[in-house]
Structures are given as structure tokens and as C-alpha cells.
N, C-alpha and C positions, 0 to 999 in steps of 0.2 A: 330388543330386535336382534334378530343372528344379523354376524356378520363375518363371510366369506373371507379368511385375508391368504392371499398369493403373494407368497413371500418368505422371508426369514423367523422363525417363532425368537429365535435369539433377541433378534433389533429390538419385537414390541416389547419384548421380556427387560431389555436394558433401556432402554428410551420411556415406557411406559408402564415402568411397574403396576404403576394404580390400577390403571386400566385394563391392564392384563387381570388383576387380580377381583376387579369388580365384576368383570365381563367374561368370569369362566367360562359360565354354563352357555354363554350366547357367539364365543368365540370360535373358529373353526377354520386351522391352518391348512392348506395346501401347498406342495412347493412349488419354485417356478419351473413354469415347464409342464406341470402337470397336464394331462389329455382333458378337456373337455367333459367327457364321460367322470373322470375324477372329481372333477370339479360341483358337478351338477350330483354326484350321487354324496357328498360333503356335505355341499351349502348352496343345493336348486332352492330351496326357501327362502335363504336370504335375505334380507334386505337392502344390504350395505356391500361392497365389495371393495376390499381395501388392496390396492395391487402393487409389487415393485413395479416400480420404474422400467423395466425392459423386460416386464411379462405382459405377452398380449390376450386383452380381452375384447372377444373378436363376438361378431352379430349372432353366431349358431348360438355360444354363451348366455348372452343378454338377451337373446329371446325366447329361450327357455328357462328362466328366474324369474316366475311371476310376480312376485312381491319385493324385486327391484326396482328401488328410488336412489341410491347412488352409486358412482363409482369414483373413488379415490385416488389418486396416483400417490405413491409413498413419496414421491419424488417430484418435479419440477416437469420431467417430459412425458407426454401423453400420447406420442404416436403409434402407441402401439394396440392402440384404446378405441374401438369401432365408434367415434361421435356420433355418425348420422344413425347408425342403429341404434343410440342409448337417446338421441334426439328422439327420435320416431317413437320408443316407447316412454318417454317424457323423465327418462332418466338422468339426473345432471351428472356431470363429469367433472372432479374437478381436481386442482393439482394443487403443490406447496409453493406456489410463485414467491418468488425471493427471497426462499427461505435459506441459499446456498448458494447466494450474491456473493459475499465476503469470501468463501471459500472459493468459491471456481475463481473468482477474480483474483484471489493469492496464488492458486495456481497456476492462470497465466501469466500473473509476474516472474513469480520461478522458472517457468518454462523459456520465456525469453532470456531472461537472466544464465539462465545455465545454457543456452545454444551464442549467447555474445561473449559471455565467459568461457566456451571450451569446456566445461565442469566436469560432463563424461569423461572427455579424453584427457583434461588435467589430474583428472583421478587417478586412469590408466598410467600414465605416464610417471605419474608419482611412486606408484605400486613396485614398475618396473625400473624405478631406478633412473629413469631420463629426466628428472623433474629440471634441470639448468638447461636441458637441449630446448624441451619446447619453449620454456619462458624466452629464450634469446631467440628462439624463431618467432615467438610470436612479438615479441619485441620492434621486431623489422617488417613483420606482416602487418599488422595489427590489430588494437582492441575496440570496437567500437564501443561508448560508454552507453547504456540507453536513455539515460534525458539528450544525448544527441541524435536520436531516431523521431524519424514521424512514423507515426501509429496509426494503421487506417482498421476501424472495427466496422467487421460485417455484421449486424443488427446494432439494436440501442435500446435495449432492455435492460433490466436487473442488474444485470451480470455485466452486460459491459458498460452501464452508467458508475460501476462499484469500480470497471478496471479502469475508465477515466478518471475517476479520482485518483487512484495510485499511480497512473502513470504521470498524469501532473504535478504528482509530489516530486516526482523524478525530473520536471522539465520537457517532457515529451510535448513534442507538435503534435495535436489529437485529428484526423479525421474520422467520419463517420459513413456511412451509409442504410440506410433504409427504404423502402419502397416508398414513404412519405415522409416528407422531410420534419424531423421536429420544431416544434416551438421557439421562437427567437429566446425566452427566456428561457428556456429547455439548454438551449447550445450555449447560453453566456453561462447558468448556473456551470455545468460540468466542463466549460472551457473546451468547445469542440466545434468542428465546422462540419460541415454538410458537405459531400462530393457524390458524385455519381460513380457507379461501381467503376466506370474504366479510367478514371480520373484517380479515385482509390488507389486502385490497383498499380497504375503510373507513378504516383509520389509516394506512396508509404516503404517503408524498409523492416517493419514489421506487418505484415496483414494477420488479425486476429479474427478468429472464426467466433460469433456467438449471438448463431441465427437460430431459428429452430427447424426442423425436420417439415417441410411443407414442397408440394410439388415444382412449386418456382425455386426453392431453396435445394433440392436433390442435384449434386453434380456440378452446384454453381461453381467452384473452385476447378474447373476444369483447363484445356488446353489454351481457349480463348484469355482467359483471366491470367491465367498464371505465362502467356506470351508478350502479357504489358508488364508486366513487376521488372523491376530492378532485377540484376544479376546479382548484385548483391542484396537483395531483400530477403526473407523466408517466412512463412507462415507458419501462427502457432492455432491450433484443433484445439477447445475445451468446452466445443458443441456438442457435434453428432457428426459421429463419422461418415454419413450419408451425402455431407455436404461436401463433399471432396472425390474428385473422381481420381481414386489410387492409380490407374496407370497414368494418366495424364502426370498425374504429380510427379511419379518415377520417372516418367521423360523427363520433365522439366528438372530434374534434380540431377540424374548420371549426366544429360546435357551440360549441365553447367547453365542454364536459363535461368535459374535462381538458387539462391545461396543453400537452403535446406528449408529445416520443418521440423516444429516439435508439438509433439502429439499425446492430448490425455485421454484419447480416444478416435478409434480404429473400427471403419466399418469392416467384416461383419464382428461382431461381439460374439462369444467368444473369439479372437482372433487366431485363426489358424496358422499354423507353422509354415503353411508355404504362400503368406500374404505377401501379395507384389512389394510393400514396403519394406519388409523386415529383409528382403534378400535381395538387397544393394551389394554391389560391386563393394570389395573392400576399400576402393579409393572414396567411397563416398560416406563411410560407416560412423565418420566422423560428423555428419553432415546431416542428422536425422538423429531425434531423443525421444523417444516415448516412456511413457509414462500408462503406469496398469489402471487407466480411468480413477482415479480418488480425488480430482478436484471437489465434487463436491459431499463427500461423506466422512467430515471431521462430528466429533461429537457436538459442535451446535448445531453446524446444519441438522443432524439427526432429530435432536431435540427440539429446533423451530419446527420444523415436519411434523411431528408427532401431535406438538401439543398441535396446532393446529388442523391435523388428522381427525382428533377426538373432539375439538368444538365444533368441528363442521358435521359428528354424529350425532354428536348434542343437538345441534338445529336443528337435522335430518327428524329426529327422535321427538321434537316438538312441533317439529310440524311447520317448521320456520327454512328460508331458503338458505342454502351454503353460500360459503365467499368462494373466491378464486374459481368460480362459473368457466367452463372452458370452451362448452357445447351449444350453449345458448346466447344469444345475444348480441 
């Protein structure tokens, strides 16, 4: 069966030698990005359509590939992926769910960890020479430790049932939030309580983002949300930067409404040079860490992806239905 893949030839080439190497004649890369017309004059035959993670395949696409039965995401996020048009021609969709739990969840421990630590700026500080000025100012300001924080996570998936666990390694008070509250054994396994977003947003000192990309979810981090949090709380991004409404957040930041933010991702992708966040006031510079999106692309996420990439062609190939269904059901 051909199969269309939008993306990197590198990744399948290191993540999936075999498969690269079985599937010469039926493989057929495009980059991301590519037009539509590129795409279709490739791999309109197709079968299979294997996409990054933040390349869109959009209805004009999928309804011109007659002999498409699935679409892939290389990745975890699928918003960028036309469902109801890959519904309507009975196409499944489907993605690498929690294959890049452990990762993103390491990421957002770092991320808090280096905005309670100062890490940027103790770096800076060290470079230049000041390394005893800031220690004894921060001495007198102080450190907050994070098993002394509550931690309020927006969704309870994957990724943040993996960062409840490490944050409780650390002692962290866990809340949660979801549109429906989980399971009484759900909340005692991962030691977490249920709160409603503005109750969230009121007690936590960390708010972690790790909802997915959905129209109730676009801009929820807004003015409202972030006029309950703590002055001293800050939020850390290692969702989708669509859930955060950037100038909202830069008020609340140059205000002083809340502490900061650190971020492994920044809507729009690539981020441009004169993004509302990046061009804080110098008093705030400190106050704000990003990170070039890599929570979750360490070589095992890469590798749980893959392999499971290639069994869901496998069943596709037999005639049998794919896991992790994203469009159906």
C-alpha cells in the first residue's frame, strides 16, 4: 500500500530503519508545508497518510485521495487534521496517545523548577561575575521550594496523570481540572483533587497547561483566569500555545497580576521575532523562560511513535481497525 508521509525523511530513517527499508518502493515523502497540489501529485494514490504533528491535512487533501483509509499523526496532536472530512469519507485518524507522557511531564518539571530556581538568570549572573550579589538577594527575597507549591493541572490526560506523579514525588498539593470530573479511584491512584477552573486558578501557585487544542479550550488562559491566580503564582505551557491568550498574559505579567510563565510552546509556531511575549519590558525578562518546544521529542518518545505508527499500517494493511481512533467514536 503507498504511503504519503509529511514530514521529516530523517526521523523515519532513524526511528525506523526496517521500515523505511521494506517499504521503499511504497514510501513517498513530502515536506511540511508542502501545497496541496504537491501533495496530491506525490501520493493522491495513497493509502495511508503519515503527518508531523503540526502539518495540516486539511478536507480539499482528503477528498481528493481516493484510496484513503488512514491518517496518522507522527505525534500526540491532531488539530491540525480535518476529522469531520476524514469522518465523512470513513477515514480513521489517529495519533501516538501517550507515547510522550514521560517526556513532556519531564519537561514540565524542569520548567517549574528552573522559573522557582531563577536558572536563566543565575546562569546570567554567574557568567557576569555577580554570582554572591544574587545569592544574598535572593537570600532575603526568597526561594520557594516546589514540594511547597500546589499545582493546579489544566486537563488529566497522559501527560498530566505522568506530571502528577512527579510532582508528588516532590510533595506537591495536586489539583485538577476537567470538564468532567474523574473517577473517585482515578483522583486517590494519582493523589489529586478535582476543582473547578476558578477555584484552580485561586489556590494553585503553579498552573500547568495540558489540555488539548479544542474550541472551549482556545484562549482559556485568558484575562478572566489569570485575574484569579495568585501574584505570586505563574503558569507553565507544555500543551498548545493556542490555549493561552498572549496579550492577556503580557498584561498580567508587566502588571505584576502574576509572577511569570514558562513556556515549551508559543502560539503561532514558528514564533516570530515580534511575538507579544518575547518583547517584555527589561524589568520583566527575568520573569518569563521559554523553551524551543522539545518536551516531547527525546528519542523514546520518537521511538514509541514509530513503532506504533507502523502496527497501526500493519492492521490498516489487513484489513483490521487502528488503536488510538481520534475521529470516530
Amino acid at each position: 500500500m503507498k504511503i504519503l508521509v509529511i514530514g521529516n525523511r530523517d526521523r523515519y530513517g532513524k526511528f525506523t530503519p526496517d521500515e523505511l527499508e521494506k517499504r521503499r518502493e511504497a514510501l513517498v515523502f513530502c515536506k511540511r508545508g508542502a501545497a496541496d497540489g504537491e501533495l496530491l501529485a506525490a501520493g493522491g494514490d495513497a493509502g495511508i497518510i503519515l503527518a508531523d504533528a503540526i502539518a495540516p491535512v486539511g478536507r480539499d487533501l482528503i477528498e481528493k485521495m481516493p484510496n484513503l483509509r488512514m491518517i496518522h499523526s507522527e505525534g500526540v496532536a491532531y488539530d491540525k487534521i480535518d476529522l469531520r472530512a476524514a469522518a465523512e469519507r470513513g477515514v480513521f485518524v489517529c495519533n501516538n496517545k501517550g507515547c510522550n507522557a514521560a517526556a513532556v511531564a519531564e519537561q514540565a518539571i524542569l520548567l517549574m523548577l528552573a522559573f522557582l530556581r531563577r536558572a536563566i538568570a543565575g546562569d546570567r549572573e554567574v557568567r557576569a561575575g555577580r554570582q554572591i550579589q544574587m545569592k544574598e538577594r535572593l537570600m532575603v527575597e526568597g526561594i520557594t521550594e516546589l514540594g511547597g507549591c500546589t499545582a493546579g493541572l489544566i486537563g488529566f490526560g497522559d501527560i498530566a496523570k505522568a506530571t502528577a506523579v512527579r510532582l508528588g514525588a516532590f510533595g506537591c498539593r495536586i489539583l485538577y481540572y476537567t470538564p468532567r470530573q474523574k473517577p473517585r479511584e482515578t483522583e486517590e491512584e494519582f493523589a489529586v483533587r478535582y476543582a473547578a477552573l476558578e477555584e484552580l486558578a485561586a489556590l494553585s501557585d503553579i498552573v500547568s497547561i495540558h489540555a488539548s487544542v479544542t474550541p472551549e479550550t482556545t484562549g482559556m488562559i485568558g484575562a478572566g483566569f489569570l485575574g484569579r491566580m495568585k501574584p505570586s503564582a505563574f503558569v507553565v505551557n507544555t500543551a498548545r500555545g493556542e490555549i493561552v491568550d498572549n496579550l492577556a498574559l503580557r498584561e498580567a505579567i508587566v502588571a505584576g497580576k502574576i509572577a511569570g510563565a514558562a513556556f515549551d510552546t508559543l502560539y503561532p509556531e514558528p514564533v516570530p521575532a515580534d511575538h507579544p511575549l518575547l518583547g517584555l519590558p527589561g524589568s520583566c525578562r527575568d520573569r518569563v523562560i521559554f523553551a524551543p518546544h522539545l518536551g516531547g521529542i527525546t528519542t523514546g518518545s520518537f521511538m514509541r511513535a514509530h513503532r506504533n505508527i507502523w502496527q497501526n499500517v500493519g492492521r490498516i494493511e489487513r484489513g483490521e481497525k487502528p488503536v488510538n481512533i481520534v475521529n470516530f467514536g
